[in-house]
N, C-alpha and C positions, 0 to 999 in steps of 0.2 A: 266119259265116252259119248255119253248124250251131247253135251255141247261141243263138241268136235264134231259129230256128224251133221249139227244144227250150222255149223262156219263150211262146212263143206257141199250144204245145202245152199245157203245163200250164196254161194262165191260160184257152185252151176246156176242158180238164177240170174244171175250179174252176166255171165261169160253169156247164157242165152241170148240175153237182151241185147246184147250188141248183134246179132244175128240179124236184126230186123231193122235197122236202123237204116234210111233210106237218104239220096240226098235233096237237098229241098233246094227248087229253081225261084229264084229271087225277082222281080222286075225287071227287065233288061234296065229301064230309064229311070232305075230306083235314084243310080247316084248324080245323076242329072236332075233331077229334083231336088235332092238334097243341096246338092251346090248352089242354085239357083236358089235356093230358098233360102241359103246361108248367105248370101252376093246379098241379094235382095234387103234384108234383114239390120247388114252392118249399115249405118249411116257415114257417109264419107266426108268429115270435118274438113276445115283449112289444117289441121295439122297432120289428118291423114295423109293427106292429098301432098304436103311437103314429103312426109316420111317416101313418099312411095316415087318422088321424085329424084330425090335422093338417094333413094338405091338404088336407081337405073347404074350399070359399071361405067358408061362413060361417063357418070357424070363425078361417081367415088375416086373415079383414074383421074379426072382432071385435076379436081379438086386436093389429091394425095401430091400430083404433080405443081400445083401452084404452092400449097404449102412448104415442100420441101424449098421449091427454088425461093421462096419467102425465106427460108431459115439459111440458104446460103446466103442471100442477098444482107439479110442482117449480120449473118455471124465474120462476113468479110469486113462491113461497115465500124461493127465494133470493133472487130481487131485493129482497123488501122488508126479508131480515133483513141483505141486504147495507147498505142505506139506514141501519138503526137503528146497524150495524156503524161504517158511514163516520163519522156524528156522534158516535158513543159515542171513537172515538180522535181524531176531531180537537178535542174537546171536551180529552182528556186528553192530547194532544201541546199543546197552548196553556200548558193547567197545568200539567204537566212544564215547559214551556221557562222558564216563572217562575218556576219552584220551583229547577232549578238554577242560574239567575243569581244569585238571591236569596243562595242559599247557600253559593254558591263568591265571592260579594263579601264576605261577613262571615263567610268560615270564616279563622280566623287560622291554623289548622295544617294548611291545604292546601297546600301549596307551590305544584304544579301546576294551570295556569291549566285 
């Protein structure tokens, strides 16, 4: 019973104390110092200085936009010299396949079929 009335006691000390609890006014030009003192502080490298170039958006839009037209400009290029590719060896897988019947039928000193 003692220590119930001792949790009962401390838990109205607790509830009082927020009674008095006031709120505290800050520096108006606190966070204006702070900024300033963080700006100040970074050192601005050649590689900063790209990054922060590069995320400007037009420059992420251009650049998104040249790459693509970069990957149509190729993927047209290869398709069609893949096309000229395909005919150019089935053209010369046909004559190759004539070419060695021909000559493995009338080679006398081939043993091997």
């Amino acid at each position: 019973m003692h220590n119930n009335f001792n949790i009962q006691n401390q838990i109205e000390k607790t509830l009082h104390s927020i009674d008095d609890i006031n709120t505290v006014d800050a520096n108006p030009y606190l966070a204006t110092r702070i900024f300033a003192a963080l700006h100040n502080r970074t050192q601005k490298n050649i590689w900063s200085k790209i990054a922060i170039f590069i995320c400007k958006p037009y420059i992420a839009a251009t650049a998104v936009i040249l790459l693509v037209i970069l990957n149509v400009v190729l993927f047209t290029i290869n398709a069609s010299s893949s096309d000229q590719d395909f005919a150019i060896s089935k053209t010369a897988t046909t004559t190759n396949e004539f070419a060695i019947n021909i000559t493995s039928m009338y080679d006398t000193e081939n043993i091997n079929p």
